[in-house]
C-alpha positions in Angstrom: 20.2 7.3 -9.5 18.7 4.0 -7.9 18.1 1.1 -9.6 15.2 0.1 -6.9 12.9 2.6 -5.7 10.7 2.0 -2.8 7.0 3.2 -2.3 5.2 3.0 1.4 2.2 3.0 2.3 -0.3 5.2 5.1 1.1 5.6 8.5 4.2 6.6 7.7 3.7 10.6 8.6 6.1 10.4 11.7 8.7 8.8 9.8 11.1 9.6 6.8 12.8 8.1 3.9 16.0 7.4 5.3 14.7 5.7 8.2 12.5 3.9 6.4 15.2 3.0 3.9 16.8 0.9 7.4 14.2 -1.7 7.1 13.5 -1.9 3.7 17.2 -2.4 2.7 18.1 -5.0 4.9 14.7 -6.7 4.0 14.6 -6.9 0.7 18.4 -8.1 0.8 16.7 -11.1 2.3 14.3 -11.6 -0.2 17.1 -11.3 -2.7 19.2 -13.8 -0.7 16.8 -16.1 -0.9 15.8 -15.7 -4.8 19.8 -16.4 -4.8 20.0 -13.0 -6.4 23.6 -11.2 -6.2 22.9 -8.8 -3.6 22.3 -5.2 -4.1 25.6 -2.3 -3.8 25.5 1.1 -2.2 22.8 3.2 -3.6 21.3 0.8 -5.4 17.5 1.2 -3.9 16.1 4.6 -2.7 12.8 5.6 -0.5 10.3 7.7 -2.2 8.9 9.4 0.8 5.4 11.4 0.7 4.5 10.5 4.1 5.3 14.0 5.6 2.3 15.1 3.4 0.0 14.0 5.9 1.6 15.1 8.9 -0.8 17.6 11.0 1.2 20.5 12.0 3.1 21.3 15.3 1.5 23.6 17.7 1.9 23.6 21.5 1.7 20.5 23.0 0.8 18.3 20.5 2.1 14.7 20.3 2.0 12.3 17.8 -1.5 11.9 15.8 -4.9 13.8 16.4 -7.1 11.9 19.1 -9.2 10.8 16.6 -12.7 9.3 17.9 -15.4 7.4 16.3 -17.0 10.5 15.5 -14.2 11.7 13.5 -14.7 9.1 10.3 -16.8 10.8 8.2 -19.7 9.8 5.8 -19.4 8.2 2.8 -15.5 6.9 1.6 -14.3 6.8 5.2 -17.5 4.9 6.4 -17.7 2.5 3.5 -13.8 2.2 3.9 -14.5 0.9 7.4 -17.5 -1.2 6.5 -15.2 -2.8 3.7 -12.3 -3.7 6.2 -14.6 -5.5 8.6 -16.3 -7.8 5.9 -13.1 -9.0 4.4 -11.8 -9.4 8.3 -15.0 -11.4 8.8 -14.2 -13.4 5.8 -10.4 -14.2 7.0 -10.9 -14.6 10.8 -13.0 -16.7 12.1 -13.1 -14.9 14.9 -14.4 -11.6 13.9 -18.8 -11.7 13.1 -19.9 -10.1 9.6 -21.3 -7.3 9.5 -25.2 -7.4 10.0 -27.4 -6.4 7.1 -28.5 -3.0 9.6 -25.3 -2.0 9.4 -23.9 -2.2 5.9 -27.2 -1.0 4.3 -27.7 1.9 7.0 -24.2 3.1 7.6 -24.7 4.8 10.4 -22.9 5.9 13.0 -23.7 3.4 15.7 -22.4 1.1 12.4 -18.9 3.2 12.4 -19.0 2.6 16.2 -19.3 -1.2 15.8 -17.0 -1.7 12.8 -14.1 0.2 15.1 -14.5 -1.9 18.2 -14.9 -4.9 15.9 -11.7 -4.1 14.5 -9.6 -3.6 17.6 -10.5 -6.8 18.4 -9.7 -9.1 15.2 -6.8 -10.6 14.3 -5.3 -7.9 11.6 -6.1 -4.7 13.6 -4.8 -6.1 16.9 -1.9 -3.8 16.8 -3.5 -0.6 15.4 -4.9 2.1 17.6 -8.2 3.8 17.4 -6.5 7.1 16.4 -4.5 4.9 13.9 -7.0 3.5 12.1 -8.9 6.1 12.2 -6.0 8.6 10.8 -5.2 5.5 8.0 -8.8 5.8 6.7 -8.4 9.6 6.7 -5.2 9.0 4.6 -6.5 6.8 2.4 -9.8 9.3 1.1 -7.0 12.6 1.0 -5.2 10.8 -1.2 -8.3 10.0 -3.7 -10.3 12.8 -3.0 -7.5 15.8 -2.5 -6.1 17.1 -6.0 -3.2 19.0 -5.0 -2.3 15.9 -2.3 -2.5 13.6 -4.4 -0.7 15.5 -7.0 2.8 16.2 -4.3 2.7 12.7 -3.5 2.7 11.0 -7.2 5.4 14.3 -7.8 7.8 12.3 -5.2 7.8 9.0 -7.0 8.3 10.5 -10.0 11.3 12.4 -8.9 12.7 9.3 -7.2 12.3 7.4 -10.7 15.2 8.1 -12.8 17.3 6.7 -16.0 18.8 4.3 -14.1 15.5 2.8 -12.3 15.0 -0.7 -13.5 12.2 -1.4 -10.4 9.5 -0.1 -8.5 8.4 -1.9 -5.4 5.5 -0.3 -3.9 3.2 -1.3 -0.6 -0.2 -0.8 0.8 -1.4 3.0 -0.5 1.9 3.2 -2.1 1.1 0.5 -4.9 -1.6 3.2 -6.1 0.9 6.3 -6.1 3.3 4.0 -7.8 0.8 3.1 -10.4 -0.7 6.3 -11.0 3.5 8.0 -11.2 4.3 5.3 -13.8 1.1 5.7 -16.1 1.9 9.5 -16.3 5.4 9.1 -16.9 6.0 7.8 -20.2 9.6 7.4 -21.5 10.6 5.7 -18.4 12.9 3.0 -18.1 11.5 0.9 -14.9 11.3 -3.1 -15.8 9.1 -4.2 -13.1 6.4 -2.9 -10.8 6.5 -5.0 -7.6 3.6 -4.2 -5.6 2.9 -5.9 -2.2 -0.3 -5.9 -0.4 -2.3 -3.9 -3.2 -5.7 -2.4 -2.2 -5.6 -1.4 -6.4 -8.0 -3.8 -6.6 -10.7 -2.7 -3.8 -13.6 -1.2 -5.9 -13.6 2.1 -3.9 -10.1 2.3 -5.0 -10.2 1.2 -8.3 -13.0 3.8 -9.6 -11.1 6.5 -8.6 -8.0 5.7 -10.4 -5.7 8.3 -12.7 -5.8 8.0 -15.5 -8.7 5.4 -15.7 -7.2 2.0 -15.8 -7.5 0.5 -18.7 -5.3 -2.6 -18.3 -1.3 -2.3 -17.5 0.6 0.2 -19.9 3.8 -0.3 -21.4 6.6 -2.7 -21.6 6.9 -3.0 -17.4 6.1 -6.4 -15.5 4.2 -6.4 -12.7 4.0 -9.1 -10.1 1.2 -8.7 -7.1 2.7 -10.2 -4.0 -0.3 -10.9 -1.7 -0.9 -12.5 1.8 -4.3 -14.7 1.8 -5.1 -12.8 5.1 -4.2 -9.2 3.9 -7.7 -7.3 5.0 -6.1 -4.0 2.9 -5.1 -6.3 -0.3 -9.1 -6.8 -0.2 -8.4 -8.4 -3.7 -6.2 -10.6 -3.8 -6.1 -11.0 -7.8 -5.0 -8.0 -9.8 -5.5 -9.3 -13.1 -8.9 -9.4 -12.8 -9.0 -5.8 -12.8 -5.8 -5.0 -15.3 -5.5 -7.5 -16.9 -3.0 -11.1 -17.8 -0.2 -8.9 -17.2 0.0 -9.0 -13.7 1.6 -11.8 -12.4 0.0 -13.1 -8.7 2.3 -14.5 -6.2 0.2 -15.4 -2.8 3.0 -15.6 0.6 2.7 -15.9 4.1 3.2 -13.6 6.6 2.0 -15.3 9.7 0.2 -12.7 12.0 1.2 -9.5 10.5 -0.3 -10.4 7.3 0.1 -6.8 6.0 3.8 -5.8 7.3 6.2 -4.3 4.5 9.3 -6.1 5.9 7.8 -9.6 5.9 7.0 -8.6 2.4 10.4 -8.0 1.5 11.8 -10.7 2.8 9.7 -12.5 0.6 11.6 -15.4 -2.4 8.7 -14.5 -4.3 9.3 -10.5 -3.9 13.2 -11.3 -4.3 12.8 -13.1 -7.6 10.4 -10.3 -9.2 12.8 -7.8 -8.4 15.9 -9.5 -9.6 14.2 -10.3 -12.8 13.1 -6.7 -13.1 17.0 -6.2 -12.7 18.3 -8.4 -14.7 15.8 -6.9 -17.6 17.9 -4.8 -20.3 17.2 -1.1 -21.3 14.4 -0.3 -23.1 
């Protein structure tokens, strides 16, 4: 089994865990190489894929993603969600207005409307499509809000995790199925939970936890890499939330503020995970 397992985050559905395992590796070799950690042998990390979860299924014609529209984001977590992302964009681009009092308090849809196009226009969101974002936020509420969902993907971490597992590095939506797998798997032997731009934090997120949090079980470390411009990582300090344990390390990741690989490549990711290696059994 792998001594490093890897956890992704939303917007992975088209993907898989091997290819996804192309960018990590070489990534995280880099943020290894720079820790001057010995680098890592064949087999040594693994992809615990649950993106195919959310994948809509095939029928004729179909490409890609549903054409998601403004309409599509429902009331309630989706909305608030939305409304969320566009304050902390406000607060780390200058270029990107708060929302207005109207539209917070009223969360309507001309508010949904507003907070998309706002969105598609600030620095963080650039990149992402309507039907993307929309789709992410859809991700994001299955996950919390679907049982059985949210049971399939916490079963593939858990799988992934084995005797040999020393680390668990986890990203974006990941960090919370990496959390969640690790509290309800006792006996394990993982040394250190690596997560990188954590939305544990986010209230919305944080309330719907399982089990409740109650600080960070067990013997594991946990280092929080975050980006000071990371709109998802709304938090940017863990410990608040679960306590001294967690270790904060803030990076830079330039423009893509939120992208895995930069992550990775990360000295400050590289020395948590070769610490977490270098940790002897339980």
């Amino acid at each position: 089994m792998a001594r490093i397992v890897g956890v992704h985050g939303v917007g992975k559905q088209g993907l898989g865990g091997n290819t996804l395992l192309k960018d990590w590796e070489p990534a995280l070799a880099d943020g290894l190489d720079r820790a001057g950690s010995p680098p890592l042998g064949a087999g040594e990390f693994r992809m615990a894929f649950y993106g195919d979860l959310f994948r809509p299924p095939g029928h004729t014609l179909a490409v890609g993603d549903p054409m998601f529209t403004p309409d599509d984001v429902d009331e309630g977590f989706e909305s608030e969600l939305l409304l969320e992302w566009w304050a902390e964009c406000a607060r780390t681009d200058p270029a990107v207005p708060p929302p207005g009092a109207t539209d917070t308090l009223a969360r309507s849809p001309r508010a949904v409307q507003t907070a998309l196009r706002v969105l598609q226009h600030s620095r963080f969101f650039a990149d992402v499509s309507l039907r993307a974002l929309v789709f992410d936020l859809k991700q994001v509420r299955r996950y919390l809000t679907d049982d059985g969902l949210r049971a399939a993907a916490r079963a593939r971490v858990e799988e992934a995790i084995g005797p040999d597992t020393r680390v668990v590095v986890a990203h974006s939506l990941g960090s919370v199925v990496a959390y969640e797998a690790l509290c309800a798997r006792s006996g394990h032997q993982v040394r250190a939970l690596v997560t990188l731009g954590s939305p544990l934090g986010m209230r919305m997120v944080f309330d719907r936890l399982r089990p409740e949090p109650g600080g960070w079980p067990g013997t594991s470390a946990w280092t929080n890499v975050v980006d000071a411009g990371d709109v998802v990582a709304a938090v940017k300090d863990l410990s608040l939330f679960f306590g001294t344990g967690v270790t904060g390390k803030a990076v830079h990741n330039g423009s893509h503020a939120h992208d895995a690989t930069l992550y990775l490549t990360a000295k400050e990711t590289g020395e948590a995970v070769a610490e977490g290696l270098a940790e002897g059994p339980a």
